[in-house]
C-alpha positions as CSV (number, residue, x, y, z in Angstrom):
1,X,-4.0,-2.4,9.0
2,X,-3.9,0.6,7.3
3,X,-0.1,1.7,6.8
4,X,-1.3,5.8,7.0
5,X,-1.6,6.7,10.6
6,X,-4.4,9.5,10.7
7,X,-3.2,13.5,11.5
8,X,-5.2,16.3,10.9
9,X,-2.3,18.1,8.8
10,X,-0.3,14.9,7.7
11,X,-0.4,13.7,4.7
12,X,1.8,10.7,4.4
13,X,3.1,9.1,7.5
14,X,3.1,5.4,7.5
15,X,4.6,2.4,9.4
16,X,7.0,0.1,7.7
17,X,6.1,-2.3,10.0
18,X,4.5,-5.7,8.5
19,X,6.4,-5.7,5.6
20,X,7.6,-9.8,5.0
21,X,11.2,-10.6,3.6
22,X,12.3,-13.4,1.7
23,X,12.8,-16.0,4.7
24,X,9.1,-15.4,5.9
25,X,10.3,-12.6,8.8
26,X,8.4,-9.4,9.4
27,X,9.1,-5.9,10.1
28,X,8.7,-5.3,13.4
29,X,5.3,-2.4,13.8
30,X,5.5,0.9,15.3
31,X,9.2,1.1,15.3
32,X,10.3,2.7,11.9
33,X,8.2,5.4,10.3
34,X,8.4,7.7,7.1
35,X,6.4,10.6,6.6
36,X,5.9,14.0,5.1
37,X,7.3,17.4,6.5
38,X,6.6,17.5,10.1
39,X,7.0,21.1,10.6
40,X,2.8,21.0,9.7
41,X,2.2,19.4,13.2
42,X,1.9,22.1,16.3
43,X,2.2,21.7,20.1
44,X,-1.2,22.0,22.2
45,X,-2.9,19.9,19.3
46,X,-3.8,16.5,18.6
47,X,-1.6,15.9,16.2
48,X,1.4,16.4,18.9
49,X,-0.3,13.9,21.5
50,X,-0.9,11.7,18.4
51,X,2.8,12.3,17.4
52,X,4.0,11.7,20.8
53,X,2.4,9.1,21.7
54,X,4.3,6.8,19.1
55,X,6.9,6.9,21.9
56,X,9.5,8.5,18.8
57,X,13.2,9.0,19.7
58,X,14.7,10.0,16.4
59,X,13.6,12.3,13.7
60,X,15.7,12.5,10.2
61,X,14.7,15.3,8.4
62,X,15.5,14.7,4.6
63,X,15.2,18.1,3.8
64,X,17.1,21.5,2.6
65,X,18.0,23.9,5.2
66,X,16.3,26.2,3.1
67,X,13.2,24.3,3.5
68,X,13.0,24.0,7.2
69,X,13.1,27.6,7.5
70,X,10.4,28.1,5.4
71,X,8.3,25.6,5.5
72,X,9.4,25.1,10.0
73,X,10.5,21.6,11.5
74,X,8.7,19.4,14.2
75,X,8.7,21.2,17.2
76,X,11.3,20.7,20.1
77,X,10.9,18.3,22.6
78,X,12.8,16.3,25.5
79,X,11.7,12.6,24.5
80,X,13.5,13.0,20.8
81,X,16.5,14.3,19.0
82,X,16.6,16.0,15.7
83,X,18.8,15.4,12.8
84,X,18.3,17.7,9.4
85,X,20.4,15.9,7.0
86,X,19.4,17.0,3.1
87,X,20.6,13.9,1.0
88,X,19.2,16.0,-2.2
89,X,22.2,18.5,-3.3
90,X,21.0,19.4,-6.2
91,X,17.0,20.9,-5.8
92,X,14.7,20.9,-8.3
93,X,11.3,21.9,-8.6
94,X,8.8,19.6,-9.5
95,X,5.1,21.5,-10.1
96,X,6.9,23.6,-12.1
97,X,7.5,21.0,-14.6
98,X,6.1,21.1,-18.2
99,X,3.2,18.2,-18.7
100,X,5.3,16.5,-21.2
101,X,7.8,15.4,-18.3
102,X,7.7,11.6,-17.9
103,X,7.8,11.1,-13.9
104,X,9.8,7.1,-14.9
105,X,12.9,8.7,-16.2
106,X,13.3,12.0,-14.8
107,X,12.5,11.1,-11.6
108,X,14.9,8.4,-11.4
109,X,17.4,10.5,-12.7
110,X,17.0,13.1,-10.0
111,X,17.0,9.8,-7.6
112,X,20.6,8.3,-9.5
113,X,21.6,12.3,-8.4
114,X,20.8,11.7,-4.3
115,X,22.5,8.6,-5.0
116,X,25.7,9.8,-6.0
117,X,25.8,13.8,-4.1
118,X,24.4,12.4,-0.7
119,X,26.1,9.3,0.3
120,X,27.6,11.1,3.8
121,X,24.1,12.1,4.8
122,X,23.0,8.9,3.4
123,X,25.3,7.0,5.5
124,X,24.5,9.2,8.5
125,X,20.8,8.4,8.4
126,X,21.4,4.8,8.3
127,X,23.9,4.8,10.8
128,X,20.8,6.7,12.9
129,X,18.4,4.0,12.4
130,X,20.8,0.9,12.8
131,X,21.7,3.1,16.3
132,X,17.6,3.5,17.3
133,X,16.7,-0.3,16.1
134,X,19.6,-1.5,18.5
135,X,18.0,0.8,21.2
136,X,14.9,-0.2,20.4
137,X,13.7,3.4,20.0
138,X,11.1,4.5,17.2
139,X,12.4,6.7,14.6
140,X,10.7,8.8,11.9
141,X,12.4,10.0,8.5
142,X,11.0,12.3,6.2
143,X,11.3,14.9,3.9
144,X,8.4,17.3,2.5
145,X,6.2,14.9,1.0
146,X,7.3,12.0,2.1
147,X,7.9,10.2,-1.4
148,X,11.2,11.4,-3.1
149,X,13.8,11.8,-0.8
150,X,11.7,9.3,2.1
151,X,11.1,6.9,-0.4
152,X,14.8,6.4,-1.5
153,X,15.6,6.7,2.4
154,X,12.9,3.4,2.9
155,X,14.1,1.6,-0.4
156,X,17.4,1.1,0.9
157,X,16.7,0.3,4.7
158,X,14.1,-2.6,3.2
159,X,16.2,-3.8,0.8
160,X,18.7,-4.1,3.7
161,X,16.3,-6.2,5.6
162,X,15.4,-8.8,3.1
163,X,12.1,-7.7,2.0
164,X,11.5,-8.3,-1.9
165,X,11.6,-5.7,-4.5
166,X,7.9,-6.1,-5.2
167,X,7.1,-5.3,-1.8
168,X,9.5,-2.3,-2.1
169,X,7.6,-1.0,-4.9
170,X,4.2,-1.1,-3.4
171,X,5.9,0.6,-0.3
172,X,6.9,3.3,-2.5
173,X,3.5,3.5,-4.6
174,X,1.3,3.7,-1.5
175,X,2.1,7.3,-1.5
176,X,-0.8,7.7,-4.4
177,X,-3.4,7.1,-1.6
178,X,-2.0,10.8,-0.3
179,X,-1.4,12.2,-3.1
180,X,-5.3,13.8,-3.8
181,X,-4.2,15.8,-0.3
182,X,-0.7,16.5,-1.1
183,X,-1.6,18.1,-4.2
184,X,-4.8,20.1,-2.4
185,X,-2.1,21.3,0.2
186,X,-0.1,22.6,-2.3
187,X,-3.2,24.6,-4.0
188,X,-3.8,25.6,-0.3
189,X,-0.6,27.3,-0.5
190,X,-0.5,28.9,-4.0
191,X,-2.9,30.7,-4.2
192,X,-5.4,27.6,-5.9
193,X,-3.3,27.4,-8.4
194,X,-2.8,24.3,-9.9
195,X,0.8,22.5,-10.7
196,X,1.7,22.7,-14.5
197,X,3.5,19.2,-13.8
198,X,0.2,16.1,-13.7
199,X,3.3,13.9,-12.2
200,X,3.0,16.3,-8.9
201,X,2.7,14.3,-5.9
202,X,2.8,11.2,-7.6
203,X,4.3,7.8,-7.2
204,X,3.8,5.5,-9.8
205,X,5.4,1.9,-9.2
206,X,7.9,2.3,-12.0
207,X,9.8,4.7,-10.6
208,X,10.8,2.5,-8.0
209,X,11.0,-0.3,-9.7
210,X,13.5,1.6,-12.5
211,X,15.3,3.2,-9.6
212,X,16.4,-0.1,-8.4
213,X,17.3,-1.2,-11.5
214,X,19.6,2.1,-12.5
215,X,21.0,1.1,-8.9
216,X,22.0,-2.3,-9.5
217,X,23.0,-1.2,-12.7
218,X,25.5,1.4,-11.3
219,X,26.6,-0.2,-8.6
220,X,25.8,-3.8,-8.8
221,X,23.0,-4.1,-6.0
222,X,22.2,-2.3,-2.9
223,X,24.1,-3.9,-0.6
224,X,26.9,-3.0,-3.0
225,X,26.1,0.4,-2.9
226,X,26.4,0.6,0.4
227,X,29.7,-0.8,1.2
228,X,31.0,1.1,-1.9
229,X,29.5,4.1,-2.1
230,X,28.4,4.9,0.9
231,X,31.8,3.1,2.8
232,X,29.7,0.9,5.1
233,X,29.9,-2.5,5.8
234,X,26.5,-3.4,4.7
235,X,26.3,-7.2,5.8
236,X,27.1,-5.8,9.5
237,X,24.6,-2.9,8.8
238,X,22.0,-5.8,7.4
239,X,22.5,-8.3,10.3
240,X,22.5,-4.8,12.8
241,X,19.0,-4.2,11.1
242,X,18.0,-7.5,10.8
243,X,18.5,-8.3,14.2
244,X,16.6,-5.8,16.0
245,X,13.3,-4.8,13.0
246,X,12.6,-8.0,12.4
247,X,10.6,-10.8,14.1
248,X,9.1,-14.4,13.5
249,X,6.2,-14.1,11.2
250,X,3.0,-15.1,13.9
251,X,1.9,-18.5,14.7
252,X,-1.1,-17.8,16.0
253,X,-3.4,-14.9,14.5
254,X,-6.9,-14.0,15.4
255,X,-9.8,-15.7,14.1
256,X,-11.8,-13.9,11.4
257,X,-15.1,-12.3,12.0
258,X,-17.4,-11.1,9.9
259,X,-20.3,-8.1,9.1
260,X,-22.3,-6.9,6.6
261,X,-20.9,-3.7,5.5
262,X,-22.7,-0.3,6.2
263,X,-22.7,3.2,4.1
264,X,-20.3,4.7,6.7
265,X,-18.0,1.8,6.1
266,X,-17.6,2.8,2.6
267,X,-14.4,5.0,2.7
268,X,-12.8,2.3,4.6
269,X,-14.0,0.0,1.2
270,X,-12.7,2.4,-1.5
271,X,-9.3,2.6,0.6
272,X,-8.7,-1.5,0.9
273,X,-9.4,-1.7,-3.0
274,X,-7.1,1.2,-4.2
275,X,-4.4,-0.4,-1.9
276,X,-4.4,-3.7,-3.1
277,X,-4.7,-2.7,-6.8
278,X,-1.0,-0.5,-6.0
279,X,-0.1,-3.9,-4.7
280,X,-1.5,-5.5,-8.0
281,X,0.6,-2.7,-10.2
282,X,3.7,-3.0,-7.9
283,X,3.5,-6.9,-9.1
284,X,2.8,-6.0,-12.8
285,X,-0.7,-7.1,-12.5
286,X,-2.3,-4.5,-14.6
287,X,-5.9,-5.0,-13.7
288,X,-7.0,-2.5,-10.6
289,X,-6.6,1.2,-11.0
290,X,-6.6,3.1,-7.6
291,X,-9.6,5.6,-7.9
292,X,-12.1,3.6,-10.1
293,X,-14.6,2.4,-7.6
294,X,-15.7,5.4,-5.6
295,X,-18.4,5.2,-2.1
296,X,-21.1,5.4,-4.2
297,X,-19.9,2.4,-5.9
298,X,-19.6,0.2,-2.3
299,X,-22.8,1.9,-1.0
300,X,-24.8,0.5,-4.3
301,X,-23.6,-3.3,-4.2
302,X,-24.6,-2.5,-0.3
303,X,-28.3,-2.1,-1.5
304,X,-28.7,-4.0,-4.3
305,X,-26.6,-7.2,-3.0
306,X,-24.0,-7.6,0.4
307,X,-21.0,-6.4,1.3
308,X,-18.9,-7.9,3.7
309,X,-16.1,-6.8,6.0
310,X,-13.6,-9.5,7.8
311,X,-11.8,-8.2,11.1
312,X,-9.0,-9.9,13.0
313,X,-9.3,-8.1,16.2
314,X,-9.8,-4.6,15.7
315,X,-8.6,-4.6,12.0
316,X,-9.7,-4.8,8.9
317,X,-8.7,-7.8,7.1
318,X,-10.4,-8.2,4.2
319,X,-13.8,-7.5,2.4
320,X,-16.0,-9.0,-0.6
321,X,-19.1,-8.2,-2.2
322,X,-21.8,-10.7,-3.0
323,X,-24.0,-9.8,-5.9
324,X,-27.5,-12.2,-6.9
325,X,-26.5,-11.3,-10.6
326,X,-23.9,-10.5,-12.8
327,X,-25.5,-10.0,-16.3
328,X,-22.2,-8.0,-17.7
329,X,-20.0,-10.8,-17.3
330,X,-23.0,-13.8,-17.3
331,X,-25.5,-12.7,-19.4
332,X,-29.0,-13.0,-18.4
333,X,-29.4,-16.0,-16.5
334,X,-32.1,-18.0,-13.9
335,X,-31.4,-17.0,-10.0
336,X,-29.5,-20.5,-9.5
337,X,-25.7,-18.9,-8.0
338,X,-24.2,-15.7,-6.2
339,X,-21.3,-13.9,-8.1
340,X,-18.5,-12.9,-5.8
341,X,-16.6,-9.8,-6.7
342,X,-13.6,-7.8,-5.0
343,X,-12.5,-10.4,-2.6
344,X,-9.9,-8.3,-1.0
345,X,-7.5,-9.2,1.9
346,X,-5.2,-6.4,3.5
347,X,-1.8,-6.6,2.1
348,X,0.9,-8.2,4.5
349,X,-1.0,-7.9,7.6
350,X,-4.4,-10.1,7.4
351,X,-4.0,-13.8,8.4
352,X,-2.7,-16.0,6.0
353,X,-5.6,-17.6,4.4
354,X,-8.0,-14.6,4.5
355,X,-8.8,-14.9,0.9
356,X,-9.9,-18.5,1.5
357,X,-12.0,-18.3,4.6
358,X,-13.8,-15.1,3.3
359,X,-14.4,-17.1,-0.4
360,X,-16.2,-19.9,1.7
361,X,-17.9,-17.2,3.6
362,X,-19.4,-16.0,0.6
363,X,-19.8,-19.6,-0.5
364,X,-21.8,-20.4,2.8
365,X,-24.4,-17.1,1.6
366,X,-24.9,-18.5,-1.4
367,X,-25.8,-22.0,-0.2
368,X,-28.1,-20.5,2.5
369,X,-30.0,-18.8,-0.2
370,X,-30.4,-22.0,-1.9
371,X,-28.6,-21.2,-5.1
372,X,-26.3,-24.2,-6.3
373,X,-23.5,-22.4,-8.0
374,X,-20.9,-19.3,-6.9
375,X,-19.7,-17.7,-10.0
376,X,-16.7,-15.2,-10.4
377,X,-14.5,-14.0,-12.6
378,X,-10.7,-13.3,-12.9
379,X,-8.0,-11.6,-15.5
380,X,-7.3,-13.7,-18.0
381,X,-3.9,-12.6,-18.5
382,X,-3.9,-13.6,-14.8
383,X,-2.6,-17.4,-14.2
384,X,-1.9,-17.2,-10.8
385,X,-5.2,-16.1,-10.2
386,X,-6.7,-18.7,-11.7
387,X,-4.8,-20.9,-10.2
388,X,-5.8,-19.9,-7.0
389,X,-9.5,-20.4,-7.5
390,X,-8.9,-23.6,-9.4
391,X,-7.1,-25.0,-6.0
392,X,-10.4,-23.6,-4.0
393,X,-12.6,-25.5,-6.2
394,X,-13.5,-23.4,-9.2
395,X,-13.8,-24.7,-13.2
396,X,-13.1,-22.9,-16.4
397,X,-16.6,-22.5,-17.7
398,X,-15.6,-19.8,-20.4
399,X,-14.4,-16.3,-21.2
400,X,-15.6,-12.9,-21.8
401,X,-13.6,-10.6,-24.1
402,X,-13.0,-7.1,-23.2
403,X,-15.7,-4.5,-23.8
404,X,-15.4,-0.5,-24.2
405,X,-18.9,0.3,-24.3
406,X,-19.6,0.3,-20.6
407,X,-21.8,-2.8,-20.2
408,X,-19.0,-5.0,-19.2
409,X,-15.2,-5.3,-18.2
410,X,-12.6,-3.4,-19.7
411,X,-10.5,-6.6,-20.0
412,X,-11.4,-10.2,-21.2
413,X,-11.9,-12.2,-17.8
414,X,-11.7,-15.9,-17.6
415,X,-15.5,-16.6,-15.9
416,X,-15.4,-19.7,-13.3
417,X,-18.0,-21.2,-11.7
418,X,-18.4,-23.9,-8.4
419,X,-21.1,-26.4,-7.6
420,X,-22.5,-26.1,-4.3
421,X,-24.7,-28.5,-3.9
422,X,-23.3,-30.8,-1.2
423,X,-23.2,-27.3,1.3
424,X,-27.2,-26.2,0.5
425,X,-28.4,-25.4,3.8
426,X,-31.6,-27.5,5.1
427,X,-33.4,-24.2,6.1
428,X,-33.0,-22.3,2.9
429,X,-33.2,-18.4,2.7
430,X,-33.8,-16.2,-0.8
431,X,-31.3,-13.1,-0.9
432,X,-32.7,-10.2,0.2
């Protein structure tokens, strides 16, 4: 599932739905939203039917009262209410910011400032969505690009409902998947100009992830903050939350299936990696960049090997590509295994297990072909990782240090290697 609900003019607006806490529960989907300024969408359009359709009953608007009149608010309408509280008292204007700003500290400076100046419209907005989870009503917050103000907003409410601060992060980061458009819009608008601040529109995991530090720090934890600063009882506010956003994780999911990828699948491909490497960073797993496999990228180990997509239902679970050699990380070798690369499963709503059916998928190709071995390679900074592949049947058989002339990976990668002779299909096939 992809958490960015298409609009024409929206930017950022996302489900929180999904999300796992600690004790295994989920968020409940299409119940609590977050979102960029929704003054962009218009009556008569798509966007509205898409917008109403999601059945909304509250919208928090984050913003300035100066903002909303310049920049409008969603339109009126009988099936909602609308609440402008601006937790930010003291505005500040980010393009304008010299290049030598670091986004870490002065961001979460600014974000310490909400903290403090806007604990009554703070407590107001959580008092709002405790009052539509009860109901069972959908409710969207935002503000105007749906990071700052919307991403302290979301920190607190998930942090309230048990989901890890990992998780927390990455919910914060995925705002980098908008923030090519965000930053366009904002050209749009001036003239093409181009923001003397790089940090515009960004959201790098360590802001997060040092704004909930500085909060614990200050306060002593979130729920802390809560009942202190912003005089609510949070473990009534929590259970209140908890009770009505949250829901058994599954017991039954739908089995996988599986397609070769085509070239109009490849957006879909560059969005699933850059996803799950935020999810990487938000875990301090500093191997995936977002942006460094474009569709040319997909669409080329579509022609010269496979690509594979796995659905459960109608979404996208999960995807790996299958290449028939691998002489950057191998060396030049004899056509006896298949090299599995980018075996990527959709964070926090794929099946469990998705990695591990889609590795035996690939597994299965590579027997079919008649090849005895699957090869792939992992971080070797990464134990976890290898870990994993180790408990799916892989072996050590060496390492390749990092390279920076192109030819190879730009970190040393443990390379790991399982036999598969016992699974060779009688009717063997050669690779295309």
């Amino acid at each position: 599932m992809d958490r960015h609900i298409h609009f024409d003019a929206l930017r950022n607006f996302r489900d929180l739905g999904g999300y796992a806490t600690a004790n295994g529960s989920r968020v409940r989907p299409r119940l609590l939203f977050r979102s960029d300024g929704l003054g962009k969408i218009r009556p008569g359009t798509a966007d509205w039917d898409r917008f109403l359709a999601l059945r909304i009953g509250t919208v928090i608007d984050l913003r300035h009262g100066w903002e909303v009149e310049r920049q409008g608010r969603v339109p009126e309408h009988p099936s909602f209410t609308y609440h402008n509280l601006s937790i930010e008292h003291r505005p500040y204007d980010q393009p304008a910011l010299g290049p030598d700003v670091d986004p870490g500290p002065y961001l979460v400076e600014r974000y310490m400032e909400v903290a403090a100046d806007g604990t009554k419209e703070i407590r107001r907005s959580l008092e709002l969505i405790a009052d539509a989870a009860a109901s069972g009503t959908p409710l969207v917050f935002h503000c105007a690009s749906g990071k700052d103000r919307t991403g302290q907003l979301a920190s607190l409410v998930l942090a309230l409902l048990g989901v890890p601060e990992p998780t927390i992060v990455e919910d914060y980061s995925l705002t980098e998947l908008a923030a090519p458009a965000l930053l366009a819009d904002w050209r749009a608008r001036n003239g093409g100009r181009t923001p003397s601040w790089p940090g515009y529109g960004r959201a790098p995991a360590v802001v997060m992830r040092l704004f909930l530090a500085a909060l614990k720090e200050t306060y002593g934890s979130v729920e802390a903050y809560v009942t202190d600063a912003l005089e609510l009882d949070a473990e009534d506010l929590a259970a209140t939350l908890r009770a009505h956003l949250l829901a058994p994780a599954p017991t039954t999911w739908p089995a996988l299936t599986y397609r070769p990828a085509t070239a109009e699948d490849a957006p879909a491909l560059v969005r699933l990696r850059d996803t799950v490497a935020l999810g990487q960073l938000a875990r301090g797993i500093d191997q995936w960049k977002p942006g460094e496999k474009d569709e040319a990228h997909f669409r080329t180990r579509m022609r010269e090997g496979e690509v594979w997509l796995a659905h459960a239902g109608d979404d996208l679970a999960g995807a790996f590509e299958l290449w028939w050699d691998d002489p950057a990380a191998w060396g030049s070798r004899p056509a006896d295994a298949g090299y599995i690369h980018r075996l990527m499963a959709t964070p926090h709503t794929a099946p469990p297990g998705t990695g591990r059916r889609m590795l035996a998928r690939a597994e299965a190709r590579i027997a079919a072909s008649g090849r005895p071995c699957a090869r792939l390679d992992c971080l070797a900074t990464n134990p976890r990782l290898r870990a994993y592949y180790e408990a799916a049947g892989y072996t050590v058989v060496g390492e390749r240090p990092a390279t920076t002339d192109g030819t190879g990976s730009p970190y040393a990668v443990t390379l790991m290697e399982k036999r598969l002779g016992d699974r060779l299909s009688p009717s063997r096939t050669r690779p295309a």
